[in-house]
N, C-alpha and C positions, 0 to 999 in steps of 0.2 A: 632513491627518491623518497621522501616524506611527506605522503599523502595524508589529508587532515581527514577526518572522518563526515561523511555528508549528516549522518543523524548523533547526534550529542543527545545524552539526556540529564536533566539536571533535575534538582531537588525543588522543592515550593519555595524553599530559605533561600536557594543557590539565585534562583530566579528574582526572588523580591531585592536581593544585596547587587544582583547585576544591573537590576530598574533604578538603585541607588546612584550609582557609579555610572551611570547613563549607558551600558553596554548591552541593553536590553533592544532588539532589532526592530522590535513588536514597532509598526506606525503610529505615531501619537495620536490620528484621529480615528484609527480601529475600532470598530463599533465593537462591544460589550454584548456578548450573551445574556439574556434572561436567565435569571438563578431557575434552575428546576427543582428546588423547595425541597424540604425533608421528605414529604410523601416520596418522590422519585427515589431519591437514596434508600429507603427503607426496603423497597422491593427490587431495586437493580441490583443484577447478576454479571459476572467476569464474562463474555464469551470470548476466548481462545481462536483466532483465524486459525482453518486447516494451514498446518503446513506444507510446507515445497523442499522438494527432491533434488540436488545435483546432479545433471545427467551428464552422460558423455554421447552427443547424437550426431551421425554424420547425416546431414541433411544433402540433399541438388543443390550445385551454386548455382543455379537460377531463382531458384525459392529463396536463399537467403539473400540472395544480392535482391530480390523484391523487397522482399519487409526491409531492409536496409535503406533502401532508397526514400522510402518514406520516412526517414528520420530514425530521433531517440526513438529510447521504448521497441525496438523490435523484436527484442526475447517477450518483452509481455506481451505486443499483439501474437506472435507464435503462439503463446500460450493460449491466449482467448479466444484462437481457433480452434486448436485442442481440446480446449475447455466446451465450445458450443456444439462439435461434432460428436464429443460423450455427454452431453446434454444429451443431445438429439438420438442416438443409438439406446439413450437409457427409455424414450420414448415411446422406441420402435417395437425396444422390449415389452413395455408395457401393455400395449395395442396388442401385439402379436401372442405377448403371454403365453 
């Protein structure tokens, strides 16, 4: 099977020739961003999102058929539980120091 990719990323030129050729998907009446002016450019910096790990995890199929249930997105809510309980233990750390 020949799955098409969800994220494409195209060039400025790729984009401006696709708006040409009407295959641009953007709504014609999509509100426009405010320019944030050269001052912004001058001191804006790349940040790099952490990245994410492949795991192989055998979870309860009670737990997973939970977050399931609730729809898409259930590896990322998994995550953002993961995520808020090492919040929260980095806290305990700190407190207890």
């Amino acid at each position: 099977m020949n799955v098409k990719p969800t994220i494409v990323r195209h060039s400025l030129s790729e984009i401006g020739t696709m708006r040409e050729r009407g295959e641009d998907r953007t709504s014609a009446g999509a509100p426009e961003a405010e320019s944030l002016g050269a001052e912004f450019w001058k001191s804006a910096r790349v940040a790099m999102p952490a990245g994410k790990t492949s795991v192989h995890l055998r979870l309860d199929s009670d737990v997973v058929e939970w977050f399931r249930a609730r729809g898409n997105g259930h590896l990322t809510r998994m995550n953002a539980v993961l995520r808020a309980y090492v919040e929260a233990q980095k806290q305990v750390l700190v407190f207890n120091g």
